[in-house]
C-alpha positions, 0 to 999 in steps of 0.5 A: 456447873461445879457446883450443881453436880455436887453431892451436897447441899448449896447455898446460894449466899446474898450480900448487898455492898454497892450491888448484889454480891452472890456466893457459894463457897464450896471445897475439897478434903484440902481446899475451900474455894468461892464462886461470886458474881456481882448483879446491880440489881437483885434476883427476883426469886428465893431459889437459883435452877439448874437443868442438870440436862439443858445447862440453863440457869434461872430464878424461881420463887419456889424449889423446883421438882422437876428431876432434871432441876436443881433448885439452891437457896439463896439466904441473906448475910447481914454480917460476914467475914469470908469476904475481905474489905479489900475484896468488896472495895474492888467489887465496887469498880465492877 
């Protein structure tokens, strides 16, 4: 809910290592911080929702123009260096 009441922008960020990694990274003027949940199998959709009214989360194919949803695209990493080995090692036992 942080995350969809934040002014900017979100992109929902897809990494696939023994399940489906999904993150948002996100932050202050002094901080940055990583919201992440790991799925065994993939979102069937290209945009997470938010109803900023009903609290209810989903998965759709399209953005949403309903004034109470909030819709964030979820984009695939080939590559990255935010998550550490470590990290990923104990998301696997997860």
């Amino acid at each position: 809910m942080l995350v969809a009441s934040s002014p900017a922008t979100n992109v929902i960020q897809h990494l696939e290592n023994h399940g489906h990694i999904y993150f948002v990274i996100g932050g202050t003027f002094s901080e940055v911080f990583m919201y992440l949940v790991k799925h065994d199998e993939p979102l069937e959709g290209n945009f997470i929702t938010y109803n900023s009214y009903s609290g209810e989360i989903g998965v759709s194919e399209k953005v949403s123009t309903e004034p109470n949803i909030n819709s964030f695209p979820v984009i695939e990493i080939k590559k990255q260096d935010l998550i550490t080995e470590e990290t990923l090692e104990a998301l696997k036992k997860l």
